[in-house]
N, C-alpha and C positions, 0 to 999 in steps of 0.2 A: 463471381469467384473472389474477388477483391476482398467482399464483405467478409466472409467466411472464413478469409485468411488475418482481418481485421480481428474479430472475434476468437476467435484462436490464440488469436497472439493476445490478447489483453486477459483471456481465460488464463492462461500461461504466466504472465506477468503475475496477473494477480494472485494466483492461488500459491506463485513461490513463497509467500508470506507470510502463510497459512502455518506449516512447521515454525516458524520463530515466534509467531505469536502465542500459540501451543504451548511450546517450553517454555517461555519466560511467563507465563502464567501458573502453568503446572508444576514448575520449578520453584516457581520463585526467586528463580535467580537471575537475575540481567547483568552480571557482573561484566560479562562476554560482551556485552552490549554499548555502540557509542551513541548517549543521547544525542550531540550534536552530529552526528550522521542521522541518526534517525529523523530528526529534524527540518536538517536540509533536504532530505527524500521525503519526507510528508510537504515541506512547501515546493518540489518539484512535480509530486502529483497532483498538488491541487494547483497547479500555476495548468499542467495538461489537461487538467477537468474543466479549468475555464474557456483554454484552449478549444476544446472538446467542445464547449456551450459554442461557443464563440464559430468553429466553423460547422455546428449540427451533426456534429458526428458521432453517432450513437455508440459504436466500441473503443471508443476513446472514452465520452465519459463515463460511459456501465464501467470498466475498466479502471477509470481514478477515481470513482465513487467507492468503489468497493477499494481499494488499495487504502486511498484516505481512511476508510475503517479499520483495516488490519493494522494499518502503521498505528495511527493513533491511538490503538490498544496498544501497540509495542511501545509506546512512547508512556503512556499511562501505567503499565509493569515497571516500564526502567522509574520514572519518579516514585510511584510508589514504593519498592521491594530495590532501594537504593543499596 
């Protein structure tokens, strides 16, 4: 049951994302947008995807692999379409 709630919860995490990365692409605008948040939240999911490697726990790193991509686009909109 654990797992399932594991998996869940990092499905969840991760797809809240999804919408920001959407707009600031489709937009083109990241004005809304703080690169140095975004930042600090892309090296806080990749510090938990090591985490993740680090105790084998597979909806932890599905979870900040996939975040790490979302952010990293959001982070890639905000520099480019400054």
């Amino acid at each position: 049951m654990e797992l399932y709630v594991g998996y869940l919860a990092a499905f969840m995490g991760t797809i809240c994302w999804l919408p920001q990365a959407w707009k600031a692409w489709a937009s083109r605008d990241t004005s809304g947008l703080s690169l140095a948040a975004n930042l600090m939240f892309l090296l806080t999911v990749s510090l938990w995807f090591v985490y993740g490697i680090m105790v084998n726990d597979w909806p932890i790193m599905i979870a900040n692999i996939c975040a790490i991509l979302i952010v990293v686009s959001i982070v890639a909109a905000k520099l480019r379409y400054k």
